[in-house]
KOLGU-4560 file (N, C-alpha, C; in nm, 3 decimals, padded with zeros to 5 digits):
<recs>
<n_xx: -01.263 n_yy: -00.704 n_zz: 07.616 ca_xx: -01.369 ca_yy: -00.700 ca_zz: 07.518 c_xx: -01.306 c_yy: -00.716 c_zz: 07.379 mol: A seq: 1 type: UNK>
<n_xx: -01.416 n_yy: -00.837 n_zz: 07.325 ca_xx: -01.300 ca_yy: -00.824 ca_zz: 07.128 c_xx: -01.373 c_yy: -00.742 c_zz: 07.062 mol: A seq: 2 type: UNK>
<n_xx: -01.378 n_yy: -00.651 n_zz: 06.971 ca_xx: -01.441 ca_yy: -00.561 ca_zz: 06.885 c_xx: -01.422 c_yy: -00.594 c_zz: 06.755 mol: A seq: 3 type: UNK>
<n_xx: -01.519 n_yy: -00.595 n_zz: 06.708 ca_xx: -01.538 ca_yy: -00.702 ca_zz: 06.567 c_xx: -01.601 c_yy: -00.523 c_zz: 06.500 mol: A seq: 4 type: UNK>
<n_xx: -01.494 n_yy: -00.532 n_zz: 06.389 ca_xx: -01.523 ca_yy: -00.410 ca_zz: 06.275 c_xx: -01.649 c_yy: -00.474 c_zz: 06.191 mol: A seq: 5 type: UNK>
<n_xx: -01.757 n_yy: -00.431 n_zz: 06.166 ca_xx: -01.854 ca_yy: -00.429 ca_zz: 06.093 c_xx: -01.869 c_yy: -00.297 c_zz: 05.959 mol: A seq: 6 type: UNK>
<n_xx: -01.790 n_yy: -00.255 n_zz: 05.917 ca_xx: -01.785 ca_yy: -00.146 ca_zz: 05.813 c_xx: -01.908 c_yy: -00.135 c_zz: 05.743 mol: A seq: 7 type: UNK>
<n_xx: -02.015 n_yy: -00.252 n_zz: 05.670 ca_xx: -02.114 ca_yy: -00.266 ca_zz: 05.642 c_xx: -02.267 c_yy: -00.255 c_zz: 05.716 mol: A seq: 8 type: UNK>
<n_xx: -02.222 n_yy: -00.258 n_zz: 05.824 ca_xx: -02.323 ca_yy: -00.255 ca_zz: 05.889 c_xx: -02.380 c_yy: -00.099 c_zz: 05.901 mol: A seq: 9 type: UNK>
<n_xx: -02.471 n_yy: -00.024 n_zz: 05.848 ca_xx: -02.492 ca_yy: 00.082 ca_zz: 05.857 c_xx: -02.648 c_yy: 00.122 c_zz: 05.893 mol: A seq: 10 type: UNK>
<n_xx: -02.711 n_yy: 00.047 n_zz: 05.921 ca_xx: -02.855 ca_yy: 00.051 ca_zz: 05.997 c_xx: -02.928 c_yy: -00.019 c_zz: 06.090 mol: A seq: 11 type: UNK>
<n_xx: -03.035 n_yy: -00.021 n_zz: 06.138 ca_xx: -03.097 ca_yy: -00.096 ca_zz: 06.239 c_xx: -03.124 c_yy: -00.222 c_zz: 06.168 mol: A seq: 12 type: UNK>
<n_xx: -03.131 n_yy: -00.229 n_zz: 06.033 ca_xx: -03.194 ca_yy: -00.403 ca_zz: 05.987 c_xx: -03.068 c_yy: -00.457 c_zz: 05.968 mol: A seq: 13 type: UNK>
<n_xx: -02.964 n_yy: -00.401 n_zz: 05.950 ca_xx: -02.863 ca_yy: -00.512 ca_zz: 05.955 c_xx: -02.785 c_yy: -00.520 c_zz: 06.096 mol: A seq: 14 type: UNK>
<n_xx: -02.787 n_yy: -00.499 n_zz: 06.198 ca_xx: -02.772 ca_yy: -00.482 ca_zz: 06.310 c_xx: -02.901 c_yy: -00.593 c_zz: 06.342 mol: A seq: 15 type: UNK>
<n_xx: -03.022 n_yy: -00.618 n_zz: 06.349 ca_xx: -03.079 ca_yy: -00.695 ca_zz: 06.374 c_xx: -03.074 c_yy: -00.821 c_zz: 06.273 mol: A seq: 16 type: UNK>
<n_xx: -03.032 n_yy: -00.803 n_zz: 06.195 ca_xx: -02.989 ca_yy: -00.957 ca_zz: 06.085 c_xx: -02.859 c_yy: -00.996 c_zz: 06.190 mol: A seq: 17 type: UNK>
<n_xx: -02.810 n_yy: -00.972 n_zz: 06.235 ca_xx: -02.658 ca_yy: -00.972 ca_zz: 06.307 c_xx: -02.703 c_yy: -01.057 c_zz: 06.442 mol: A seq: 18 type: UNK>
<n_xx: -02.818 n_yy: -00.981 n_zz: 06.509 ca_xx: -02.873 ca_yy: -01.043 ca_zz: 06.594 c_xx: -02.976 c_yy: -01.107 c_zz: 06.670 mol: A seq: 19 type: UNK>
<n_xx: -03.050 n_yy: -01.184 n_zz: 06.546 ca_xx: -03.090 ca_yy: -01.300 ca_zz: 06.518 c_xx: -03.005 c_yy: -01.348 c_zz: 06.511 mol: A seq: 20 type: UNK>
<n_xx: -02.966 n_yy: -01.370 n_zz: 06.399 ca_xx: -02.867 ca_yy: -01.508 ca_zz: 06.390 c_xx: -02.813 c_yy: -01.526 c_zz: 06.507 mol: A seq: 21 type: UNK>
<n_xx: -02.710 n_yy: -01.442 n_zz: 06.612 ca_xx: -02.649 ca_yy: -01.480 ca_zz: 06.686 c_xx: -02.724 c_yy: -01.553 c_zz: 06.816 mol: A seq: 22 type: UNK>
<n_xx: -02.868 n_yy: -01.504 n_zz: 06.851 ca_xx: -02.959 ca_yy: -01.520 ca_zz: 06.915 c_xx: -02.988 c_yy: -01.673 c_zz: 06.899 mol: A seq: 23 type: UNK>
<n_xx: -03.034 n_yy: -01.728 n_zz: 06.761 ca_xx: -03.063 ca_yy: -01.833 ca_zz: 06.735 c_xx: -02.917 c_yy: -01.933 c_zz: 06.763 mol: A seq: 24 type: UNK>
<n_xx: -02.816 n_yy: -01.866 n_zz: 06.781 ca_xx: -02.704 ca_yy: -01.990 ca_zz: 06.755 c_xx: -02.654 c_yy: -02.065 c_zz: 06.921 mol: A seq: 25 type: UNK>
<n_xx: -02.765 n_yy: -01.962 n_zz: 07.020 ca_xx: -02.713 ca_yy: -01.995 ca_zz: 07.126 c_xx: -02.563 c_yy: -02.020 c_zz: 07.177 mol: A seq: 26 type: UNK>
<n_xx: -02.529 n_yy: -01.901 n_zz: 07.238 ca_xx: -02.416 ca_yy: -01.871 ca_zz: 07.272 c_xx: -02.390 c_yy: -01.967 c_zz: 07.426 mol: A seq: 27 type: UNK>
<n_xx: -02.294 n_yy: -01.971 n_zz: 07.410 ca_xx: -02.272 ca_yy: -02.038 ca_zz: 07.580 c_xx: -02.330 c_yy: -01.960 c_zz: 07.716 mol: A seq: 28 type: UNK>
<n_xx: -02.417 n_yy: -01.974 n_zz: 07.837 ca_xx: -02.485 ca_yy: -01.896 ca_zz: 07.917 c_xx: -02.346 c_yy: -01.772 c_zz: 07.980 mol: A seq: 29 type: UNK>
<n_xx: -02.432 n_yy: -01.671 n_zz: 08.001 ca_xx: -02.371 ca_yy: -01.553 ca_zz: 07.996 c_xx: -02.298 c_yy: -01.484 c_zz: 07.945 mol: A seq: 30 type: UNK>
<n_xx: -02.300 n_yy: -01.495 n_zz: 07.779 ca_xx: -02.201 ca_yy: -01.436 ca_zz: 07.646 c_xx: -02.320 c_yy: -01.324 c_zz: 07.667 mol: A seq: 31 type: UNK>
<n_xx: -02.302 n_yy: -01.185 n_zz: 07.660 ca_xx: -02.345 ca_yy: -01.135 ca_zz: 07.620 c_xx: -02.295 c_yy: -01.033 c_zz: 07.524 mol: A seq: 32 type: UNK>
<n_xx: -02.378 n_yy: -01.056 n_zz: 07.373 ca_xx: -02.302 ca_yy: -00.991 ca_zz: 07.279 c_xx: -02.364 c_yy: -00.831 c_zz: 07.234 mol: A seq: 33 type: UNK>
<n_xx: -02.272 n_yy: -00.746 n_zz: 07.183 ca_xx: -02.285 ca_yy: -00.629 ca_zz: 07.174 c_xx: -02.329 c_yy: -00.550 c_zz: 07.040 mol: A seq: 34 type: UNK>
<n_xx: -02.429 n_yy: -00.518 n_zz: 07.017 ca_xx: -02.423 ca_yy: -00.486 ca_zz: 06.840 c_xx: -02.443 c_yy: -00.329 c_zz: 06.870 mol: A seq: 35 type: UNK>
<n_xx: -02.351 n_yy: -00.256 n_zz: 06.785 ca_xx: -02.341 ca_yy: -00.059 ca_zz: 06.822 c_xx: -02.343 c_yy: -00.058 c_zz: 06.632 mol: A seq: 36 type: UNK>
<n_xx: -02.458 n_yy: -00.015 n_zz: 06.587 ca_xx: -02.440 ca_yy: 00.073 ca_zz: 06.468 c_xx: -02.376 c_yy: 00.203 c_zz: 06.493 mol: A seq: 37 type: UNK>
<n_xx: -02.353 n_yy: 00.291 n_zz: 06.599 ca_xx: -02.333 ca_yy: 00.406 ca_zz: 06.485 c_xx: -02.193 c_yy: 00.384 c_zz: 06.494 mol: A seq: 38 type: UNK>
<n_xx: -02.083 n_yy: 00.272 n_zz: 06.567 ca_xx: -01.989 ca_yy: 00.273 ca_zz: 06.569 c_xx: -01.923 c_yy: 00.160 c_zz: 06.483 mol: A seq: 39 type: UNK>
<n_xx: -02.022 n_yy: 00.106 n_zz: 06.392 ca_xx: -02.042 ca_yy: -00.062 ca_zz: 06.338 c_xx: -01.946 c_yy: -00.163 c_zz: 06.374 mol: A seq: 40 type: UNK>
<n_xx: -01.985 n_yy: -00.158 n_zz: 06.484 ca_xx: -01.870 ca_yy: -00.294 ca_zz: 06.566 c_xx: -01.942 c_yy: -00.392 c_zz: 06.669 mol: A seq: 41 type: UNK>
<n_xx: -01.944 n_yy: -00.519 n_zz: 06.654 ca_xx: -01.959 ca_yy: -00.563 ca_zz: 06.757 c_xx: -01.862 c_yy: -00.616 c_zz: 06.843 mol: A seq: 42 type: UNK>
<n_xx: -01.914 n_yy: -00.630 n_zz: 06.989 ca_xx: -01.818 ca_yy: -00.677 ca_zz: 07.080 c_xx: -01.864 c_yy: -00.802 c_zz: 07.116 mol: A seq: 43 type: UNK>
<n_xx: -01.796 n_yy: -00.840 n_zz: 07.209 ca_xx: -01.815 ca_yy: -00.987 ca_zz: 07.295 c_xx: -01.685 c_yy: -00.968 c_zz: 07.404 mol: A seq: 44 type: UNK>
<n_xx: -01.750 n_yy: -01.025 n_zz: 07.481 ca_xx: -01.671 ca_yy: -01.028 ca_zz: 07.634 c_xx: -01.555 c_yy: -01.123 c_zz: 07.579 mol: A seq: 45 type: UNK>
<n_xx: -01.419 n_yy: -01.085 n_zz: 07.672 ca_xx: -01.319 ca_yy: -01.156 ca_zz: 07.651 c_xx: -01.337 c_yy: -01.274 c_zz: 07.706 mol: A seq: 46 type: UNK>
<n_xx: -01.391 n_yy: -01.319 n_zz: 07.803 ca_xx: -01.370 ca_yy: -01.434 ca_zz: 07.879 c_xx: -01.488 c_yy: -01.548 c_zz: 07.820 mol: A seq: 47 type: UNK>
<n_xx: -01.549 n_yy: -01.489 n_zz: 07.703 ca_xx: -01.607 ca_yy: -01.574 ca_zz: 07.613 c_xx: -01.550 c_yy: -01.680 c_zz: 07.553 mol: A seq: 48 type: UNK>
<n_xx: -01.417 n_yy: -01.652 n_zz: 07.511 ca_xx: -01.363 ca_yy: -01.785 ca_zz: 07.453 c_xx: -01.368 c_yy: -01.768 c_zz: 07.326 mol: A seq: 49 type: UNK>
<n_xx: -01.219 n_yy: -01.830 n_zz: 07.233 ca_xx: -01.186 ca_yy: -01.809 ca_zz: 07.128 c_xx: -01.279 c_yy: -01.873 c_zz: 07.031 mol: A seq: 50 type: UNK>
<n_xx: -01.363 n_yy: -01.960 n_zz: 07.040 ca_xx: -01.482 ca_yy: -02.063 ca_zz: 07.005 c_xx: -01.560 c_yy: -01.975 c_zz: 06.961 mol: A seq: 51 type: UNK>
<n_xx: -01.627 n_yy: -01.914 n_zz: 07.099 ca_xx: -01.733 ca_yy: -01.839 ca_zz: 07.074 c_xx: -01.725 c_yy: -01.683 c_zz: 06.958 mol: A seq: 52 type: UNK>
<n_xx: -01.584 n_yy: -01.625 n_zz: 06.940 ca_xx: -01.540 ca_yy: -01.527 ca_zz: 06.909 c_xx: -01.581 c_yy: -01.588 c_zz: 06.758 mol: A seq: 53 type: UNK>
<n_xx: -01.511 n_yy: -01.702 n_zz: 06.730 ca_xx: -01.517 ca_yy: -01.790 ca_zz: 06.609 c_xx: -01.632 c_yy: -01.748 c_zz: 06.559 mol: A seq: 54 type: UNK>
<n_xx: -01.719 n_yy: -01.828 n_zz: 06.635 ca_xx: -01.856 ca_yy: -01.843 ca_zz: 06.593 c_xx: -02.000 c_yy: -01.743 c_zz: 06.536 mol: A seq: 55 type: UNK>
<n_xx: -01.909 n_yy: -01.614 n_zz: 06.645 ca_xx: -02.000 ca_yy: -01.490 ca_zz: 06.628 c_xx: -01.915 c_yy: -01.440 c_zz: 06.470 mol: A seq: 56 type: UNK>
<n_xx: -01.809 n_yy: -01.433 n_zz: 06.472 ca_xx: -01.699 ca_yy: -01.407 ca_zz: 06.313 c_xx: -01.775 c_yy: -01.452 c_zz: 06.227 mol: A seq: 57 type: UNK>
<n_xx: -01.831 n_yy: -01.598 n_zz: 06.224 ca_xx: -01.907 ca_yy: -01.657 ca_zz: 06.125 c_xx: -02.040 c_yy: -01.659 c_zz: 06.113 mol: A seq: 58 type: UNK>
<n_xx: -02.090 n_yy: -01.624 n_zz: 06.181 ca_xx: -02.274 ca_yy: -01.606 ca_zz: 06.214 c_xx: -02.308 c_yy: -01.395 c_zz: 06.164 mol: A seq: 59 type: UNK>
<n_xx: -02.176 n_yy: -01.373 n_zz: 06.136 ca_xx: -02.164 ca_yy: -01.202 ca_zz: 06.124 c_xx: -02.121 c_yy: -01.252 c_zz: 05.988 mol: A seq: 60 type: UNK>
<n_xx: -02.061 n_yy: -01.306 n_zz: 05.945 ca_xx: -02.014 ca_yy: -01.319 ca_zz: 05.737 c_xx: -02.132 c_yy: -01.390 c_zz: 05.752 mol: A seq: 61 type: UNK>
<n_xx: -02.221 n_yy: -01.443 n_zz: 05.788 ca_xx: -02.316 ca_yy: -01.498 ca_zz: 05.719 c_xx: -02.462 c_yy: -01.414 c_zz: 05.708 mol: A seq: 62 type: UNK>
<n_xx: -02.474 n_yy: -01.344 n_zz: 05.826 ca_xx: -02.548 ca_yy: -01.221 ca_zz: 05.802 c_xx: -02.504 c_yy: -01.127 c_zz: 05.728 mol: A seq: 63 type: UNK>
<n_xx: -02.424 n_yy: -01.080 n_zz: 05.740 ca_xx: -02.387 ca_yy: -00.926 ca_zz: 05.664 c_xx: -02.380 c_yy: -00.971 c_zz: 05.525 mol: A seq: 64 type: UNK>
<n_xx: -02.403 n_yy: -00.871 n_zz: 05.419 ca_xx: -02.401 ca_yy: -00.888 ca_zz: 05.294 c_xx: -02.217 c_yy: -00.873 c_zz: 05.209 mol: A seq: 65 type: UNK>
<n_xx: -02.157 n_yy: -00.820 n_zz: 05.288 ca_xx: -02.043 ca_yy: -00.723 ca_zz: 05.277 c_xx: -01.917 c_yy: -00.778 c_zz: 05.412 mol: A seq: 66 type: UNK>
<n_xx: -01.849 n_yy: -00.660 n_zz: 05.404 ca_xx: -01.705 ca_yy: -00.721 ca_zz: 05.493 c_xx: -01.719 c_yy: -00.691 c_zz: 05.651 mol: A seq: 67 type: UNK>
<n_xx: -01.645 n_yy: -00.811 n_zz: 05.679 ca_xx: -01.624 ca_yy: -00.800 ca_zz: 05.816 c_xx: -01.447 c_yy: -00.784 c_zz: 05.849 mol: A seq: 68 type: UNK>
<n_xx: -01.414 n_yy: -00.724 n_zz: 05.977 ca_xx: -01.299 ca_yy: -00.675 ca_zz: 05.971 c_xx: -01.265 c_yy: -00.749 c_zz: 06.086 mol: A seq: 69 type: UNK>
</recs>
């Protein structure tokens, strides 16, 4: 599992800004991605692929207002 630090992420609307976007970007079939506020991290399965890791990295700086780790 990769765990993507979200430090900004501190509620349910940005946790759902997070996932939309990722929703809309259509992930490759069976990515299923992980959004945890109270731990502000998302995950993604390892066997997703460095692409997809990419992609969620950049679909997360483009939602979030603030840093991604």
């Amino acid at each position: 599992m990769v765990h993507i630090n979200v430090p900004d992420m501190t509620c349910g609307t940005c946790a759902q800004r997070i996932g939309r976007a990722i929703a809309q970007a259509q992930l490759p079939g069976g990515v299923e991605v992980e959004i945890d506020v109270a731990t502000r991290q998302v995950r993604i399965p390892a066997q997703a692929g460095e692409s997809t890791v990419e992609l969620v990295l950049s679909l997360i700086h483009i939602s979030s207002p603030r840093d991604v780790e």
